[in-house]
C-alpha positions in Angstrom: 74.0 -15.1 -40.5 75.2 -18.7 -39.8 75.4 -17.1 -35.8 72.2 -16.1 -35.3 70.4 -19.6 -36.6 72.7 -21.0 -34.7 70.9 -19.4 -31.6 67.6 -19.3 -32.9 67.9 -23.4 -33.4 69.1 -23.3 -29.9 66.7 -21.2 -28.7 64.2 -23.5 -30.4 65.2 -26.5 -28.7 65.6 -25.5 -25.4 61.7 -24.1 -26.0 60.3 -27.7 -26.6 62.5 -29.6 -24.4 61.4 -27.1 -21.4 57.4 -27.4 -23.1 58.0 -31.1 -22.8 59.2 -31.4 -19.3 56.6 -29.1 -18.0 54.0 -31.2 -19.7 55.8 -34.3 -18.3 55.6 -32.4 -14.7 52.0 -31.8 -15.5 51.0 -35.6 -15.4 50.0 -36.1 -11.9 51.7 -39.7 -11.5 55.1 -38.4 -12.8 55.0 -36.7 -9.3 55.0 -39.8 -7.2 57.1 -42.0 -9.5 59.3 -39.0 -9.0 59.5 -38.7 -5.8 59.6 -42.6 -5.2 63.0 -42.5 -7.4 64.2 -39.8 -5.7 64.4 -41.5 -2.2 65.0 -44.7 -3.6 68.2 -43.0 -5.6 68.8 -41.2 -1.8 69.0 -44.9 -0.2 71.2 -46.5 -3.0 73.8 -43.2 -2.7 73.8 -43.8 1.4 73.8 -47.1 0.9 76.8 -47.1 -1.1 79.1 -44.3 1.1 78.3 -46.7 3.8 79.8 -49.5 2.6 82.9 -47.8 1.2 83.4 -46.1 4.8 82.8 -49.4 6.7 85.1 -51.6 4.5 88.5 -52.1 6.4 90.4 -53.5 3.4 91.4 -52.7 0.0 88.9 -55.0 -2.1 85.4 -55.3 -2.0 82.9 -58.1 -3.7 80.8 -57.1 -6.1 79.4 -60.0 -7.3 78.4 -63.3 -5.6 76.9 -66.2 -7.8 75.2 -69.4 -5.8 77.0 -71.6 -8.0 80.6 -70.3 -8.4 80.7 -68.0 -5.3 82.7 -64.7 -5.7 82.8 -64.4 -9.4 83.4 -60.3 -9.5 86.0 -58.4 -7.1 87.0 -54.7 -7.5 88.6 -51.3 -5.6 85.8 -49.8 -2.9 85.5 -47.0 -5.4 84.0 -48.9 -7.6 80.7 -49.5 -5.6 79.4 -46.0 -6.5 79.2 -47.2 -10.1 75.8 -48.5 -8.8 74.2 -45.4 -7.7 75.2 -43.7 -11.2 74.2 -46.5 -13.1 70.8 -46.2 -11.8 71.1 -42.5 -12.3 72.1 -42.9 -15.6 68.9 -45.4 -16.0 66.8 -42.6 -14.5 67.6 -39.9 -16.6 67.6 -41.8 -19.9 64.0 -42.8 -18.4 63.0 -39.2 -17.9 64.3 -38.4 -21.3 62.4 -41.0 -23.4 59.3 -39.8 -21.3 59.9 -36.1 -21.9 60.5 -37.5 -25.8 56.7 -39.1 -26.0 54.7 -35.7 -24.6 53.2 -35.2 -27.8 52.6 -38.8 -28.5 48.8 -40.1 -28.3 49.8 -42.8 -26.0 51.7 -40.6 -23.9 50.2 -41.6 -20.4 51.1 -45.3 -21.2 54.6 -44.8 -22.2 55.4 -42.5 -19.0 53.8 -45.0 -16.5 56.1 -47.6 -18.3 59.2 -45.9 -18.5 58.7 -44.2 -15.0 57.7 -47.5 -13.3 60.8 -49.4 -14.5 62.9 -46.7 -13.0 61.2 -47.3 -10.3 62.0 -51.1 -10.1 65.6 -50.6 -11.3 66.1 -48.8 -8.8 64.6 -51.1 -6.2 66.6 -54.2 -7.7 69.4 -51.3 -6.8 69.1 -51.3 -3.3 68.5 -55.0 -3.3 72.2 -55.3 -5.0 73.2 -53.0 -2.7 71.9 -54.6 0.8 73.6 -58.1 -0.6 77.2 -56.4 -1.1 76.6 -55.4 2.0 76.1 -58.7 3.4 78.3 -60.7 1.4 80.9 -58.3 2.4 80.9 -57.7 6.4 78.4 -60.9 7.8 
């Protein structure tokens, strides 16, 4: 018995959360913030493979502050840690969206939540261009 409301619980969830994104998918705007993340998430991913196969030596900088200069060094691996951050942001975006379907103020909170995943992941490729250039100019 304790098998078959395990799958039915299941079964429950995955109904909603699929009812949820569909309704999420239905909201017009949620198309072009989508698609906006989606190539801005493109450039931060190219962005970072191109400075990991340009970089000649065995540390990269991270971080560069005006007043104390290189304050953050690390392994070239660890400039993809960007691009999955802002994934990470993304996707916790499109969940709390998803999460507020049924809410009154539903438009609202998805233009919120998708335009700050929007401008995360422009500040992305900002941080991005400026390892860039701290690192080979």
């Amino acid at each position: 018995m304790a098998y078959s409301s395990l799958y039915a619980n299941f079964f429950s969830v995955c109904q909603r959360t699929g009812s949820a994104v569909a309704s999420l998918w239905r909201f017009s705007p949620t198309r072009f913030y989508l698609l906006a993340i989606l190539l801005l998430q493109a450039l931060a991913w190219w962005g970072a493979f191109f400075i990991y196969r340009n970089l000649a030596g065995d540390i990269l900088v991270l971080h560069y502050n005006v007043d104390f200069g290189i304050d953050l060094i690390g392994t070239p691996q660890r400039i993809f840690f960007y691009p999955m951050f802002g994934l990470g942001i993304t996707l916790l975006n499109l969940a709390g969206a998803a999460f507020f379907t049924r809410h009154k103020d539903f438009r609202i909170f998805a233009h919120l939540l998708m335009a700050a995943s929007v401008n995360f992941g422009l500040i992305l490729s900002f941080a991005l261009f400026f390892i860039y250039f701290i690192n080979f100019k």
